[in-house]
C-alpha positions in Angstrom: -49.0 -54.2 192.4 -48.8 -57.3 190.0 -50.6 -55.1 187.3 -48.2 -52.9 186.8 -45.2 -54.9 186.8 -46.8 -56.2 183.7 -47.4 -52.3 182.5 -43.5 -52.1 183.5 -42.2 -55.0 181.8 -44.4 -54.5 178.2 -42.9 -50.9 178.6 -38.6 -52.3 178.7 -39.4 -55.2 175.9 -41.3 -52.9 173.5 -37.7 -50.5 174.1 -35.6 -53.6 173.7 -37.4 -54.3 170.8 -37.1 -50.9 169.7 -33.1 -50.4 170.3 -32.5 -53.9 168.2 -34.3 -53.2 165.2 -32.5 -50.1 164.7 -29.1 -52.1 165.4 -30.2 -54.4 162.6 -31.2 -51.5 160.2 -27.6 -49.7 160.6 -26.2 -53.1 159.8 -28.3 -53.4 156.3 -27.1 -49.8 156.0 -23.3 -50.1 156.6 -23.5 -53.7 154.7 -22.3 -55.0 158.2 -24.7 -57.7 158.7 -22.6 -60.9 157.7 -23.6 -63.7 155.0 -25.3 -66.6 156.2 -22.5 -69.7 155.2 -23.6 -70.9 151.8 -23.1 -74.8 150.6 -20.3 -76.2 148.9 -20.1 -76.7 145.1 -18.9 -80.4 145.9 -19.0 -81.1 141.9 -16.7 -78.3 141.1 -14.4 -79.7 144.1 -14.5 -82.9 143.0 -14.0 -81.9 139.7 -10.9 -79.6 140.8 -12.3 -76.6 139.7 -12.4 -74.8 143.2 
């Protein structure tokens, strides 16, 4: 019995797996997938450009 609940298991990851990398591929596609937060130009706000 303990073998395949293993079997089972390997079986619903590899479809999780599966289901998110095509949820990250329509993101690319759409250009949904968000920006990571970029760092401050702290010269250009010291400097009173920004």
């Amino acid at each position: 019995m303990q073998n395949d609940i293993v079997m089972k298991t390997m079986f619903i990851a590899k479809d999780v797996y599966t289901y998110a990398q095509e949820g990250i591929e329509l993101k690319f596609k759409n250009g949904w997938f968000e920006e990571p937060p970029q760092m401050e130009n702290r010269t250009g706000i010291i400097k009173g450009s920004e």
